[in-house]
C-alpha positions in Angstrom: -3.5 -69.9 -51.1 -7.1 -70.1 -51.9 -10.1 -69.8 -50.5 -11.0 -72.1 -47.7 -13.8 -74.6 -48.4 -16.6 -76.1 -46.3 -14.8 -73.5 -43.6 -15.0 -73.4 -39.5 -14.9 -70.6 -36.9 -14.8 -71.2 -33.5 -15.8 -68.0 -31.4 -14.6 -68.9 -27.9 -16.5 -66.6 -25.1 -20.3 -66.4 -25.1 -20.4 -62.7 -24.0 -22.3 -59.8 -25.9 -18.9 -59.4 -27.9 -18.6 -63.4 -28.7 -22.5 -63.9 -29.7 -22.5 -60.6 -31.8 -19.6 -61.9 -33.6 -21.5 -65.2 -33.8 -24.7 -63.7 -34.7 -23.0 -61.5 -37.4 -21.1 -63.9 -39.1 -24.0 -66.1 -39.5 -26.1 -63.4 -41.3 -22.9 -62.8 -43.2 -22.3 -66.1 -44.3 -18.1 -66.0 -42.9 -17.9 -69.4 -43.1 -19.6 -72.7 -43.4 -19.5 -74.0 -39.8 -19.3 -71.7 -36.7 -19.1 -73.0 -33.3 -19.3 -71.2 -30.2 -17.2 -72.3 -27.4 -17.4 -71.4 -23.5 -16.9 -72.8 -20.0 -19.8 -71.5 -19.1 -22.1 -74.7 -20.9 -25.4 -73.4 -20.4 -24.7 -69.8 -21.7 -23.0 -71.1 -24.5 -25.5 -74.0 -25.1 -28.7 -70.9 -24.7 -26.7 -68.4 -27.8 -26.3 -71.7 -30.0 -29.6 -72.9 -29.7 -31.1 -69.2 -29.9 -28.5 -68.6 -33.3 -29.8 -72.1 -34.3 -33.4 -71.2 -34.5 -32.6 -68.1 -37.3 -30.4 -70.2 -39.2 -33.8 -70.5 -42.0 -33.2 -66.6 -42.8 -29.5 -66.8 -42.5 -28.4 -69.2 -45.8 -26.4 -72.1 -45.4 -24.1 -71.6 -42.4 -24.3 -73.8 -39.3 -24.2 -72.9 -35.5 -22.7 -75.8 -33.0 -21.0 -74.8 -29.8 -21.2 -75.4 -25.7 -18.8 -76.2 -22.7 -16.5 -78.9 -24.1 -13.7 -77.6 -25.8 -13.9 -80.4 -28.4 -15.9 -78.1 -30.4 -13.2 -76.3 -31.1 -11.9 -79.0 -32.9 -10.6 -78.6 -36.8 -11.4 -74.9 -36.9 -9.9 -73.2 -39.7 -9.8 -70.2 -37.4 -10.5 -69.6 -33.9 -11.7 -66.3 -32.7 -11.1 -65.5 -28.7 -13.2 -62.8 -27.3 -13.2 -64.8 -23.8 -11.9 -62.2 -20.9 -13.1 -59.5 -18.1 -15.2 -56.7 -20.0 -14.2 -53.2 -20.0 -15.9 -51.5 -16.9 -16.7 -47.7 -17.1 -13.9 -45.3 -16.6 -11.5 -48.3 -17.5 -8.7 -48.5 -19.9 -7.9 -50.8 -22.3 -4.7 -51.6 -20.5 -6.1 -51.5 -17.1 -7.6 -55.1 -17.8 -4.5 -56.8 -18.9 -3.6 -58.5 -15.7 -6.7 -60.3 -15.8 -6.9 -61.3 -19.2 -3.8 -62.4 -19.7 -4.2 -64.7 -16.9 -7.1 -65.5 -19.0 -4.9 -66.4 -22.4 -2.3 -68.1 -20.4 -5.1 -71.1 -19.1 -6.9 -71.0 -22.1 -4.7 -70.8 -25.3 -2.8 -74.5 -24.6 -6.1 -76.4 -24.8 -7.0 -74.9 -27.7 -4.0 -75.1 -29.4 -4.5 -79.1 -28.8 -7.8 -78.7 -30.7 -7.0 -76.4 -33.6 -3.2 -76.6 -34.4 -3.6 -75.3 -37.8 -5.8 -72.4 -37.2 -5.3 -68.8 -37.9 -6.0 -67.3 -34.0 -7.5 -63.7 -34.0 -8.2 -62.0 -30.6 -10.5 -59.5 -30.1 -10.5 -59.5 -26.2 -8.7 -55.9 -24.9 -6.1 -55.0 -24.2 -5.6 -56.8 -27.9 -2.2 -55.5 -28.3 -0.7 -56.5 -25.2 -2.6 -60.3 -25.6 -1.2 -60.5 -29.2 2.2 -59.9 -28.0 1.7 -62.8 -25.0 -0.7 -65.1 -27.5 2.3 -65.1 -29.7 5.0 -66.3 -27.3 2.9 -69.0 -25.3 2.0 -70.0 -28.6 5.0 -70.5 -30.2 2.8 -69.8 -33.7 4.4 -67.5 -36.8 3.1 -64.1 -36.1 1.4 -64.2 -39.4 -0.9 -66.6 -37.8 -1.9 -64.5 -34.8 -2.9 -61.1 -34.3 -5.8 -59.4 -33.4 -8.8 -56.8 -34.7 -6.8 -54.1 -33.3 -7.5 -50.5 -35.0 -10.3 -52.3 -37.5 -13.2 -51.1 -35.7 -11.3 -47.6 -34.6 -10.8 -47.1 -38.1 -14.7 -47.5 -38.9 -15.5 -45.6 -36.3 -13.2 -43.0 -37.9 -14.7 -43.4 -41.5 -18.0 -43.1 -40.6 -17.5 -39.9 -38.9 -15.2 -38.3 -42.0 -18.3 -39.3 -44.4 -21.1 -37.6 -42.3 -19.1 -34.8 -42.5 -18.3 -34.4 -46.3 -21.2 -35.9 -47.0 -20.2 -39.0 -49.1 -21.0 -43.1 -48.4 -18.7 -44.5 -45.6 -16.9 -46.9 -48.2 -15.4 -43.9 -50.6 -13.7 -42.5 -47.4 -10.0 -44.1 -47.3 -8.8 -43.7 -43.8 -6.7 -45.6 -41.0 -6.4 -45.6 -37.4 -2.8 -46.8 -36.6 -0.8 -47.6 -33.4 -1.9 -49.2 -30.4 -6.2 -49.9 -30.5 -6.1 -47.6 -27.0 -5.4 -44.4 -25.8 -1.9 -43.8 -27.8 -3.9 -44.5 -31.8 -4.0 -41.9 -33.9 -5.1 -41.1 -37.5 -3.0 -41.5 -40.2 -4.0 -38.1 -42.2 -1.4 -37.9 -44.4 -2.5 -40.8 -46.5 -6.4 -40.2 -45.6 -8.6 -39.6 -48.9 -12.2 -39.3 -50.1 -12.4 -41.4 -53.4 -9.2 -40.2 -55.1 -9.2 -36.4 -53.5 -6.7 -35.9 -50.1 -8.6 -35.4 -47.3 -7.5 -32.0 -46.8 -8.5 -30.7 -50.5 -11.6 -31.9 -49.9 -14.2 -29.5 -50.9 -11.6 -26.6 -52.0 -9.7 -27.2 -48.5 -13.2 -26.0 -46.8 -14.4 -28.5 -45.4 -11.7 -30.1 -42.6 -9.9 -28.0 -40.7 -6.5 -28.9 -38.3 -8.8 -28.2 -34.8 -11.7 -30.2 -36.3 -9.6 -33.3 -37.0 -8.1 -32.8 -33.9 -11.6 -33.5 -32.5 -12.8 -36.4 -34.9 -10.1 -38.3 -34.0 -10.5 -37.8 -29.9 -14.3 -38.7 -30.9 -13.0 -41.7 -32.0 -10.1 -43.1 -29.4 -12.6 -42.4 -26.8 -15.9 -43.9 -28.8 -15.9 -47.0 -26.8 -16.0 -45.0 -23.2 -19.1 -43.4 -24.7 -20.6 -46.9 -25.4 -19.8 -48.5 -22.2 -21.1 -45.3 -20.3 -24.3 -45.4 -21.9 -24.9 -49.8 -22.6 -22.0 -51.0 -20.3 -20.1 -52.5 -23.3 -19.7 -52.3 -26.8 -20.6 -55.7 -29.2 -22.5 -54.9 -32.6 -19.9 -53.2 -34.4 -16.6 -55.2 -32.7 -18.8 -58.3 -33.6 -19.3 -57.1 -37.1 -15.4 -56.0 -37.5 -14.7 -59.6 -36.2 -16.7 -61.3 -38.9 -15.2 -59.2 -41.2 -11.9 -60.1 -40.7 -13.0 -63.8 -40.3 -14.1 -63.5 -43.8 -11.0 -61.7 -45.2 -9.0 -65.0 -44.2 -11.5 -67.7 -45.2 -11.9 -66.2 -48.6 -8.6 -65.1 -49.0 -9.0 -61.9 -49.8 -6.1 -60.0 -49.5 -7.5 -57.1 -48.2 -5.8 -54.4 -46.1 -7.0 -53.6 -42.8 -5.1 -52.2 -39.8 -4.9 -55.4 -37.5 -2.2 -55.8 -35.0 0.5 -58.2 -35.0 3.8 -58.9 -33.6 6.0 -56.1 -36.1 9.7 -57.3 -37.0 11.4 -54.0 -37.9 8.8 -52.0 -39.1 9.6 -48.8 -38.9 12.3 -50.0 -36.2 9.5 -51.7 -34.3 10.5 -55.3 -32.8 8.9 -57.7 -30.7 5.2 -55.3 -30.2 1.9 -55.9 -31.4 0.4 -52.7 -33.0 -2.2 -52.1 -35.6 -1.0 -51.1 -39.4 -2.4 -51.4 -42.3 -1.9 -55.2 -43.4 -2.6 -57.5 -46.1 -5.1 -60.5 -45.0 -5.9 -63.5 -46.8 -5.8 -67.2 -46.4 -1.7 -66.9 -44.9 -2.6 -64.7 -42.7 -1.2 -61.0 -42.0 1.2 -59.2 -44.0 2.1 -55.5 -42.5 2.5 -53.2 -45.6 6.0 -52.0 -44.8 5.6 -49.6 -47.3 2.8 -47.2 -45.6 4.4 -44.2 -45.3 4.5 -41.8 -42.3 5.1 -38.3 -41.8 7.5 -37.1 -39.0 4.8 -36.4 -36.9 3.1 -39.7 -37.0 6.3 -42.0 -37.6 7.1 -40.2 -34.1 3.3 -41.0 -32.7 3.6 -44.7 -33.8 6.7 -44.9 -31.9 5.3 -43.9 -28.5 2.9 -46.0 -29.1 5.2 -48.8 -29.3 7.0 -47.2 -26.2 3.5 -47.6 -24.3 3.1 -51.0 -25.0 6.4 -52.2 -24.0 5.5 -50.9 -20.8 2.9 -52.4 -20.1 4.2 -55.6 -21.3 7.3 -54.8 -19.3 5.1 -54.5 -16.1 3.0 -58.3 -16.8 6.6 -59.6 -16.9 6.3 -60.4 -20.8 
């Protein structure tokens, strides 16, 4: 496919998360129309008219949105960050209930708007919503999944560069598994330009314990945030947008979202986050990332966590 002209996003929830992701694919220029749908009409009337008045310094995308879900209508793809926010000392799975209750009311209606849209969902648990978006849906798992491990894995590139000292785009690093408490790092295939991680500065520079920490600095990054601002939006708003613009433009380019997996690595039937092509189709999972023992044994209890907790929602 090609890239998709005179494009639409609809970002449905007005929250901090669903106006960041708004605001940033606006400044980015994602895609030609965004709308911003909530039930909440004034909130989501008050972010489109504030987006509206920057749209001079912003280029040629347009903002539309507000409480009819007619605006939802022809979107190319639909972004759902609508649910109950993380509170502190909550986990990601400890909100599913909720917001799958959420998914189930909402997802049929705008289905009837947007047949042909790409869905992506950002609202947590991800995983466990992809899984359930997927079967109330009915729609190829190639054409919904959700942001998953893309922000984790920022979180964890940003870190590796401060340390060795190099931009944040020559570090080549994933966060795998479930976007919770169960991810992990995949550091057998981490590098720094063309270097393996470990080499990296004559072997010097990372050792086993220090990893060990980087990546619990990262699985528990959003705790931090929440702690400190009571939720996390700019970067999940910017990793949004990104992936937005990955599909529109049909990119092909790998990032580790999560989608229903059909034996990968003997996974069926669970959402987790690997590293995946995405373009105009949708998501491909790269079934031929390699894992060592270790980690082909840590995606697996991942999977085991997430049936579970789908297991316990009765899905």
């Amino acid at each position: 496919m090609a890239e998709i002209e005179n494009s639409k996003l609809t970002v449905v929830g007005a929250g901090s998360v669903g106006a960041s992701l708004a605001y940033a694919a606006l400044i980015r220029g994602s895609a030609r129309h965004v709308a911003l749908y909530d039930i909440n009409t004034a909130k989501a009337e008050a972010e489109v008219l504030d987006l509206a008045h920057g749209t001079q310094f912003t280029g040629s995308s347009t903002i539309t949105g507000g409480g009819d879900v007619g605006v939802v209508e022809g979107s190319n793809v639909v972004v759902i960050t609508a649910g109950a926010k993380q509170e502190p000392g909550q986990t990601r799975l400890d909100l599913a209930g909720t917001n799958v209750r959420i998914l189930e009311k909402l997802l049929p209606s705008l289905l009837e708007q947007a047949p042909d849209a790409t869905y992506v969902l950002v609202t947590n648990p991800c995983d466990v919503l992809t899984v359930v978006a997927q079967r109330i849906s009915g729609l190829p798992s190639h054409r919904v999944f959700s942001s998953g491990t893309v922000l984790d894995t920022s979180r964890l590139r940003v870190l590796l560069a401060r340390r060795a000292g190099v931009a944040t785009s020559s570090v080549h690093a994933y966060i795998v598994g479930e976007h919770g408490d169960t991810e992990f790092p995949l550091w057998s295939n981490a590098s720094i330009g063309t270097v393996p991680l470990l080499a990296w500065g004559g072997g010097s520079v990372f050792a086993a314990e220090e990893l060990d920490d980087i990546a619990a600095e990262v699985r528990d990054a959003a705790y931090a945030v929440i702690r400190g601002k009571g939720a996390t939006n700019y970067a999940i708003g910017l990793s949004g947008a990104r992936i937005v613009e990955a599909l529109l433009q049909d990119e092909h380019a790998v990032m580790p979202v999560s989608t229903v997996l059909s034996d990968y690595h003997g996974i069926d039937g669970i959402a987790l986050s690997v590293p995946s092509i995405v373009s105009a189709s949708g998501v491909r999972p790269i079934r031929e990332t390699p894992f060592s023992p270790q980690e082909e044994a840590r995606l697996q209890a991942s999977g085991d966590a997430l049936r579970a907790s789908l297991a316990s929602l009765g899905y």
